[in-house]
Every structure is written in C-alpha cells, then in structure tokens.
N, C-alpha and C positions, 0 to 999 in steps of 0.2 A: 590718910594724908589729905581729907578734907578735897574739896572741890578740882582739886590740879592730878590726879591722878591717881594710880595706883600701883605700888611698889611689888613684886611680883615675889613668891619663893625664888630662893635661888637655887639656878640649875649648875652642871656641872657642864662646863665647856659647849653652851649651845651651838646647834648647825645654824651656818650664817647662812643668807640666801643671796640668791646673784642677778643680775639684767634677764639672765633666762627665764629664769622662775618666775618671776616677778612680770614679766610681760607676755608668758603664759597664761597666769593668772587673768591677766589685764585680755586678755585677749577671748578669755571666757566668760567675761562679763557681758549678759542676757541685753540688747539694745533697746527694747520693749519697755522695760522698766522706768518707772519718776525717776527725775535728778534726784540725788540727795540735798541735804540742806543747804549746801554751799550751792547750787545749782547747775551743776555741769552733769550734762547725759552722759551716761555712758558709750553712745559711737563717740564721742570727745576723744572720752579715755583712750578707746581704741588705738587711738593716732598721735598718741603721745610720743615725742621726739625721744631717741634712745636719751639724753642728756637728764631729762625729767624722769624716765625710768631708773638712770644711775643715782638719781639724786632719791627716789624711794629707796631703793638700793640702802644706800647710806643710812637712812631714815628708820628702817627697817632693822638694818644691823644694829646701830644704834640701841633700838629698843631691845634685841635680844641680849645685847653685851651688857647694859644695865638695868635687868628687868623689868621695867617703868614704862607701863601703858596707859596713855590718859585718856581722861575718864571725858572731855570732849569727845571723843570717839563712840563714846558709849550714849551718847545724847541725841534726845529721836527726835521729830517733829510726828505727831498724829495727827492725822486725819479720819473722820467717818464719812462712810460712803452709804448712804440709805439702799436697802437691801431690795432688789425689785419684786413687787407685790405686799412691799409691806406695809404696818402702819407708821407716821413717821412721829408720833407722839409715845410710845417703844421705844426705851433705849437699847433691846434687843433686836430692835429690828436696823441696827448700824454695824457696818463693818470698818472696824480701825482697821486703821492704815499706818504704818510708818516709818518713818525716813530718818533710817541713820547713814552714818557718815561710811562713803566708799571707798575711801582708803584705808578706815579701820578694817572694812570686811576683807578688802584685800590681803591685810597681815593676817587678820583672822588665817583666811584661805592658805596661807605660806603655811602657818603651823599648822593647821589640821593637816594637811598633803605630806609635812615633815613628820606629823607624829604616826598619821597612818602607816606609811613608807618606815619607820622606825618598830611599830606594832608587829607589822606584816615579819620583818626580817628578824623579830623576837621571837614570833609564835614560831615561823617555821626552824630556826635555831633550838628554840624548847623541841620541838615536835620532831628533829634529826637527833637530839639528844636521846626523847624516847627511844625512838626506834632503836637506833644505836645500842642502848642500855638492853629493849628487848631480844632483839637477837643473838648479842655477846652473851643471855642468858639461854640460850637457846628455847625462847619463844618465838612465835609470830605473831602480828597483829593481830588476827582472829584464829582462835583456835578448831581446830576442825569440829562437824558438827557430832565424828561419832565420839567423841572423849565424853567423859563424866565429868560433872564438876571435882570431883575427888581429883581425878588426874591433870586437871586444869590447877 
C-alpha cells in the first residue's frame, strides 16, 4: 500500500480492547526512557485524562476492525551514542539509538498481552484435551518406572 500503511490478513472476529487495558498498558510505560518522535515523555502519558484514553480506545478498535496499521508508526528517528572507551573514527564503536512512535508500541503491547492470554488458554485447552484423551485410555502421564517399553 506504498507509504500510508499496511493492510493486515484478516482475522476472524478480533478481541476489541477497552480504557482498562489500554491505560494499563499506559501505565507501564518505563519513565526513564527518550520521548518519541512526537516529543512527549512518557510521565505525560502517565496522566492522560480517561477522555484521551477513550479516544485510543476507539483508535485502537478501529485498527483491529479494519486490519490497517500505519506504517508512520513503524518510523524510527536514530541516534548514535559513542560507546565509552572507544575510538570515535569506528563506526563500531557507536550505539544506535531509536525512537519510534509510543502509541504504536502501545497497540503493539494490546496484542501481544491479547495473543499471549489467547496462546496460554490454547495450550492449556490442547494439554486438558491430552490428558483427557490419556486417561480415558487408561494411561498416565508417565508411566511407572518398572514397565518395559513393550508394556508401555
């Protein structure tokens, strides 16, 4: 889609996120850290009016209802920081730095935390299935240690 973003696979009826989450999130953002490019520090964020959180809210839902994450989000500023003891005529001896945008990381943050929470409730669904499966055949999870593989 060229320069405005990026149209995402589609999913099947995405989880929407809500003022909780979302100012959760905001609320775990490290205060120590550069602005991002736009320039506002993170204690800002902190203190954002629930109105501005309802309005990510919306912003957010938005991008999951129509797959479409833009690619301003994904745009850094770098910086190198000369490494101390080094030589500065070494392009090895610089550490990039860089500054993307905090309200992408934010979304970011929503779906990782949804797909992990999504993961977690898969494996252990798969892994109540095993069991399940193993003991209606009258197995165990480990089998004792005097059987022979034959009887196993």
């Amino acid at each position: 889609m060229g320069r405005c973003g990026h149209t995402l696979a589609p999913a099947s009826e995405p989880k929407l996120t809500n003022p909780t989450e979302v100012q959760d999130v905001i609320l775990g953002l490290k205060v120590g850290k550069a602005p991002d490019p736009d320039g506002i520090p993170n204690m800002a964020r902190k203190h954002l009016l629930l109105g501005i959180v309802c309005l990510l809210v919306v912003l957010f839902n938005a991008i999951l209802r129509t797959q479409y994450f833009t690619v301003a989000w994904k745009d850094a500023r770098m910086f190198s920081i000369l490494k101390r003891g080094k030589a500065p005529a070494m392009p090895s001896s610089y550490l990039p730095i860089y500054l993307v945008d905090t309200i992408g990381k934010l979304f970011e943050k929503i779906l990782l935390q949804d797909f992990l929470r999504s993961e977690r409730t898969w494996i252990t669904a798969r892994r109540a299935d095993w069991i399940q499966t193993q003991t209606q055949n009258g197995a165990t999870a480990r089998p004792p240690c005097g059987k022979s593989i034959q009887e196993v």
